[in-house]
N, C-alpha and C positions, 0 to 999 in steps of 0.2 A: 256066856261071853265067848266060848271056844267057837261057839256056832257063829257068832257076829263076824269073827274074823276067817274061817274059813270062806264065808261066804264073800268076803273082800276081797280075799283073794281069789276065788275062783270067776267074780266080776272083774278083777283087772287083769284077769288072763284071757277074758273073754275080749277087752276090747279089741286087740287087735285084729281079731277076724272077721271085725262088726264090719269089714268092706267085703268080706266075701257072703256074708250070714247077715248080711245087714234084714231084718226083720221087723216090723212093730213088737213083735214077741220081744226082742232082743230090746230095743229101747225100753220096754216097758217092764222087764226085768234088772237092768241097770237103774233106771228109775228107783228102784224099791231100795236099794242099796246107795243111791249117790241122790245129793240134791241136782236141781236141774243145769244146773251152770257147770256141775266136774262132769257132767255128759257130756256134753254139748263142745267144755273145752277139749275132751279124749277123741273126739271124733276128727281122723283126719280128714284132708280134701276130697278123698275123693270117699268115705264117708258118708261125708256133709253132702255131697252133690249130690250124691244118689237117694241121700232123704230128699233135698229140694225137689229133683228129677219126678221123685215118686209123688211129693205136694203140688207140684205142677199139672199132673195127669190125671188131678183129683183124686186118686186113691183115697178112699173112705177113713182105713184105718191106719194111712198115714196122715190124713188132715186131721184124727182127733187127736195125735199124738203132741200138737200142735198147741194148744193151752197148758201141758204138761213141763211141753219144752221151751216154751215162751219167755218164761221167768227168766232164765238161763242164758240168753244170748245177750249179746254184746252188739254193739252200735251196726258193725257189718255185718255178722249173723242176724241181725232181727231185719235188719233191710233186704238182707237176699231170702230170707222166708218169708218178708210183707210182697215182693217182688214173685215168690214161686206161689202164693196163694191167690196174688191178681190176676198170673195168669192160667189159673184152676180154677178162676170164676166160672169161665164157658164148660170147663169137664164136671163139673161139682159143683153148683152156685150155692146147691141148700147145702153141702160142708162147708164151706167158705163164711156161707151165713153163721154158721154156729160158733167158727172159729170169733166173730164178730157180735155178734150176743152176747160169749162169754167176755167180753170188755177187753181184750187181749191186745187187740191193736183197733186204730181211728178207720172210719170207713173211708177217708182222704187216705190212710196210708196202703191201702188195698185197691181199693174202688178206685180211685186215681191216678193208680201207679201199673205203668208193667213193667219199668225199667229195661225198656227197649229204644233201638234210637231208628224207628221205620217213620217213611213220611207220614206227611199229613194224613193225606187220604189211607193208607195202611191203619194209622192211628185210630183213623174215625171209626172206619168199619171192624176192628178189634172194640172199640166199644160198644159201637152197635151192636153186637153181637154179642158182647157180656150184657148189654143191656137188657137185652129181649131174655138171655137163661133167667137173669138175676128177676127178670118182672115175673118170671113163670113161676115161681116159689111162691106156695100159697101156702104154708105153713105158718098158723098163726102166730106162733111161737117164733117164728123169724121174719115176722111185717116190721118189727121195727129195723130192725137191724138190714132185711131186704131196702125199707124207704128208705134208710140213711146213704143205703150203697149209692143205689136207684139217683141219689141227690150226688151223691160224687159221680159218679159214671155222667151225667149228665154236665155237671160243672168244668167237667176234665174233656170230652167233648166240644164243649164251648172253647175253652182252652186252644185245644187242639188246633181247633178251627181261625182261629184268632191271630 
């Protein structure tokens, strides 16, 4: 018992430096000790951005931290990580897919989404271009989850154009 709460407290002394030391190491030692929602709400802004920043640029072992911390978020947290994993399609399309396999979010809230407000033609060619990484995935284990994208990227596209 003595060891459950030393260890709470040396996790919540830890968070405040999670912006200087921000690490997957570090989430996924707070992880072990907190559910994923008293994460996610300890993390301040700037924090949180520099996780987004880091799911944005597809970092591998920030995008699997992603199913972990998924549960956890709230209506504007879960929209600004569906928003930084659309646009880590084109850096990481097969992390992206995984995040999307594991059933964590819709391939519309990904594949459709960059939550950017660039023109049309901007728009097009950012899909295009997620289109062509996301079709190069040949990983079995991610053709469904690739086709689903594959079908928003393409619907979002139309959209776009429309």
């Amino acid at each position: 018992m003595r060891t459950f709460g030393v260890a709470a407290i040396l996790a919540a002394l830890t968070m405040p430096a999670l912006s200087a030391d921000l690490t997957p190491s570090a989430f996924r030692a707070l992880l072990e000790h907190q559910d994923a929602t008293a994460v996610v709400q300890s993390l301040d802004d700037k924090s949180w951005n520099a996780f987004l920043n880091h799911i944005e640029a597809g970092e591998r072992g920030w995008i699997d931290l992603v199913p972990l911390l998924a549960p956890g978020t709230d209506g504007r947290s879960s929209e600004s990580l569906a928003i930084a994993l659309s646009r880590a399609l084109k850096a990481n399309p097969a992390g992206v897919l995984s995040v999307l396999a594991a059933k964590h979010y819709s391939p519309t809230d990904i594949c459709a989404e960059s939550g950017g407000t660039a023109s049309v033609i901007e728009m097009a060619r950012e899909i295009d271009a997620a289109l062509v990484k996301v079709a190069a995935v040949m990983d079995p284990a991610l053709s469904e989850a690739r086709n689903a994208c594959l079908h928003a990227l393409s619907d979002a596209r139309i959209s776009a154009l429309i």
